[in-house]
C-alpha positions as CSV (number, residue, x, y, z in Angstrom):
1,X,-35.0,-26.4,-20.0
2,X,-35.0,-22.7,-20.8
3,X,-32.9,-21.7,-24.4
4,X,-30.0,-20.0,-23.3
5,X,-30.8,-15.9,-23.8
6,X,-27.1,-15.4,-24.7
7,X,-28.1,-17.5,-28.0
8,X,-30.2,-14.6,-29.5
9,X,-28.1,-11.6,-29.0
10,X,-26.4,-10.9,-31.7
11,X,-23.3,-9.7,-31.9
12,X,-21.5,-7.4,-33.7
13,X,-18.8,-9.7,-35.5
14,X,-19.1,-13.6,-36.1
15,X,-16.6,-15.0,-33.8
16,X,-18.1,-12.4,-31.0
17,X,-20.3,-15.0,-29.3
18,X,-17.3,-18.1,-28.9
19,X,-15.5,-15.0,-27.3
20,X,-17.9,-13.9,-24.5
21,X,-18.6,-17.5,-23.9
22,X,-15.0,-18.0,-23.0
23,X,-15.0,-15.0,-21.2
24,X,-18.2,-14.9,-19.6
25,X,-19.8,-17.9,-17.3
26,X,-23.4,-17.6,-17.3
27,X,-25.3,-19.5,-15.1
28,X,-29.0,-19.4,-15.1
29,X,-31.7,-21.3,-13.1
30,X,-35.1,-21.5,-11.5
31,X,-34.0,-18.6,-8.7
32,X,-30.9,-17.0,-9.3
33,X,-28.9,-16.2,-12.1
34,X,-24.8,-15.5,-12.0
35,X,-22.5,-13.8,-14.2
36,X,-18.6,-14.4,-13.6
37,X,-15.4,-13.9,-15.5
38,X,-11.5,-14.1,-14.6
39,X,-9.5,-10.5,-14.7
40,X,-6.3,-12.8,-15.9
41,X,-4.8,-10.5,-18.5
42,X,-1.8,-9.1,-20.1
43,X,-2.0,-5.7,-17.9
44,X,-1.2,-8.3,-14.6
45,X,1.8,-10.0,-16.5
46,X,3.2,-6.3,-17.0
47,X,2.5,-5.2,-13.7
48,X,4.3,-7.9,-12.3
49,X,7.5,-7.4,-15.0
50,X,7.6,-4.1,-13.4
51,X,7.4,-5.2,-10.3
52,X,10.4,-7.5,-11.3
53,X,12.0,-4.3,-13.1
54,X,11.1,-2.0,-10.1
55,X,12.6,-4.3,-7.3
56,X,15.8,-5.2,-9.2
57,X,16.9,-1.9,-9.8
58,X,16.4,-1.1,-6.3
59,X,18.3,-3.9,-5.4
60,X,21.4,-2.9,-7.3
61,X,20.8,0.7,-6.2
62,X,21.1,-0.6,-2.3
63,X,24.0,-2.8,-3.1
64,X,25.9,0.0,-4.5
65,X,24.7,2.5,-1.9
66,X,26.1,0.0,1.3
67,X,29.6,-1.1,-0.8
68,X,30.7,2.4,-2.1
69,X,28.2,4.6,0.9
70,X,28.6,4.6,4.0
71,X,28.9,1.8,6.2
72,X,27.3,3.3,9.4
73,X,23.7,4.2,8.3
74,X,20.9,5.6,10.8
75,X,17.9,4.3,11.8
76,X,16.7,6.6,9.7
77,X,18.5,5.8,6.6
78,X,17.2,2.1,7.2
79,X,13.1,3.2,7.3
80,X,13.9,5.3,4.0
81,X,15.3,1.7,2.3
82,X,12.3,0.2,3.0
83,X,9.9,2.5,2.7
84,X,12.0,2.5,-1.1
85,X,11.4,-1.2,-1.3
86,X,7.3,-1.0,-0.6
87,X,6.9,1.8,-3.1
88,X,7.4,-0.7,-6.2
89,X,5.4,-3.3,-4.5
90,X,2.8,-1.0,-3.6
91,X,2.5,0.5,-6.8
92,X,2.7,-2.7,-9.1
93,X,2.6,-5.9,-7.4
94,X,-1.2,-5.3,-5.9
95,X,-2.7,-4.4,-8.9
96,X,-0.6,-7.4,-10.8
97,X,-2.2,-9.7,-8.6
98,X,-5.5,-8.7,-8.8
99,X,-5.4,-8.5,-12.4
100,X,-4.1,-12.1,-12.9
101,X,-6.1,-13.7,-9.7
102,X,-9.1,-11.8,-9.7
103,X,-12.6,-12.6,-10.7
104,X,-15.9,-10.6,-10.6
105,X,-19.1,-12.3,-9.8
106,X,-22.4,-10.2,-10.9
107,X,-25.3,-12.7,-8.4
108,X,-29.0,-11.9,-8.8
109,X,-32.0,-13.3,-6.8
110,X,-35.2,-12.8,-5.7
111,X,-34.0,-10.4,-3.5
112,X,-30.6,-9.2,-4.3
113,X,-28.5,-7.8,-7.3
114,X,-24.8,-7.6,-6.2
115,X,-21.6,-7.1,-7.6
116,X,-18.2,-8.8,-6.4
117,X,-14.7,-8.6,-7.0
118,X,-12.0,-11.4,-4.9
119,X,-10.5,-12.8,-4.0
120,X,-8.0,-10.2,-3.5
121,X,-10.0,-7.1,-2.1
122,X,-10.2,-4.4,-4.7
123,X,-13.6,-2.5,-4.9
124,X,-16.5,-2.3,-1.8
125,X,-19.0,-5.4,-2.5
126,X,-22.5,-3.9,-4.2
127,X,-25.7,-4.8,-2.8
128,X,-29.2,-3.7,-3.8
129,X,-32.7,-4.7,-3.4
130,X,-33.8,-6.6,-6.7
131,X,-37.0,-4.7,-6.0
132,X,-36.2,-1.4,-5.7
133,X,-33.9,-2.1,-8.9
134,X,-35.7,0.2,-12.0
135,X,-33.1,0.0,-14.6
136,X,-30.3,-1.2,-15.2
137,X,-27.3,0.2,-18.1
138,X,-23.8,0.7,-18.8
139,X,-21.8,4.1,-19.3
140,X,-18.9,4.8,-21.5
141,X,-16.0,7.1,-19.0
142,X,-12.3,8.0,-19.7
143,X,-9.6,6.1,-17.7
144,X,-7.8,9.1,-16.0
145,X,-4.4,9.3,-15.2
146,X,-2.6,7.6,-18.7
147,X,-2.8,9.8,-22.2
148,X,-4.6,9.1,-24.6
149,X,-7.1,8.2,-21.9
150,X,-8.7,5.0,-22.8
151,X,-12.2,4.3,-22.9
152,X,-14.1,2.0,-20.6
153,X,-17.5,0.9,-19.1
154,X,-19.3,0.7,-16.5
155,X,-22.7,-0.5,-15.4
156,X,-25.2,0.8,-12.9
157,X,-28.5,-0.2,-11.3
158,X,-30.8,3.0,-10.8
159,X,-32.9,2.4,-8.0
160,X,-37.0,3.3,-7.6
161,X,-35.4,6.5,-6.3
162,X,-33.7,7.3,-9.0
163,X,-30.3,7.3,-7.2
164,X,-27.9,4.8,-8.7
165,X,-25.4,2.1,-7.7
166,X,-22.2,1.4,-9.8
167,X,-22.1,-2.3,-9.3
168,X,-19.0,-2.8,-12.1
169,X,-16.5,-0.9,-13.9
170,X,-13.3,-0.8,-15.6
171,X,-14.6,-2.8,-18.9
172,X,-12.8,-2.6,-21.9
173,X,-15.9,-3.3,-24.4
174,X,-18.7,-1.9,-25.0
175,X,-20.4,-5.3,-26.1
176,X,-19.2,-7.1,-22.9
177,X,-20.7,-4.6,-21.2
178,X,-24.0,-4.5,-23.2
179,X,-24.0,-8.6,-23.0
180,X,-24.1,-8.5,-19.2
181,X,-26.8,-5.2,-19.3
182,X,-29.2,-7.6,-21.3
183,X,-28.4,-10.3,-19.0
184,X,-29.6,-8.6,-15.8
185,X,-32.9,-7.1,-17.7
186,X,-33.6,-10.2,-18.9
187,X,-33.5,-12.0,-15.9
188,X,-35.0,-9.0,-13.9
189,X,-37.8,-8.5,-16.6
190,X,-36.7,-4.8,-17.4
């Protein structure tokens, strides 16, 4: 049996390793080698809380709207309440979900390196040829939309034709991202 590659990367602070192998399931053999960890984080518990937050207030803004408002509403009236009412959800519940359900699986083969994210659908599925793969790294971006804009990772395959494929983003470290980077060359022989 093959040592385990993860053993001789070194990270950058002691108890760096025990984290990634909590975070990270590596799973190496003869064809194919897989790389999967769980989304589950604080951000989902939040989303949800203002979900929670979002939902009641709406609630108590409807109740007091029908008891003090009037009693004969429109059709109309009635679409705008719950168009109100899928706003919150829309805007916190999905991405609550997938943040506390979701998992990415990285999967390459002989043939194939893709990229997955489920089960709750959040990004397109990532498929390239493992032989038209040429290199392989990870890209430090700003987060848009919050200030200060945090920053994240992402990591792409460039293909033989030097165009490239963003098969995952949105990580929050820099070595998690390196760790899967060396994964994929090591396994692809880059």
């Amino acid at each position: 049996m093959a040592a385990d590659p993860s053993e001789d990367w070194s990270p950058e602070f002691p108890d760096e390793l025990e984290r990634r192998r909590k975070r990270f399931r590596v799973e190496r053999d003869a064809t194919s080698l897989q790389i999967t960890w769980d989304w589950a984080s604080a951000a989902g518990a939040s989303f949800l809380f203002l979900l929670g937050f979002g939902l009641s207030g709406f609630i108590y803004f409807m109740f007091l709207r029908h008891r003090f408002g009037n009693p004969k509403l429109s059709a109309a009236q009635h679409s705008s309440d719950v168009l109100m009412l899928l706003l919150p959800i829309a805007m916190y519940g999905y991405p609550g979900l997938a943040a506390l359900f979701n998992k990415t699986v990285i999967r390459v083969d002989a043939a194939r390196l893709s990229a997955r994210s489920g089960p709750m659908p959040w990004d397109w599925p990532r498929d390239v040829s493992t032989a038209d793969v040429g290199r392989v790294y990870c890209e430090e971006y700003k987060s848009w939309g919050r200030a200060p804009a945090p920053v994240l990772y992402r990591i792409k395959a460039v293909r033989r034709d030097a165009s490239e494929v963003k098969l995952v983003d949105g990580l929050g470290s820099p070595s998690d991202a390196r760790f899967i980077v060396e994964q994929l060359k090591a396994y692809l022989r880059l």
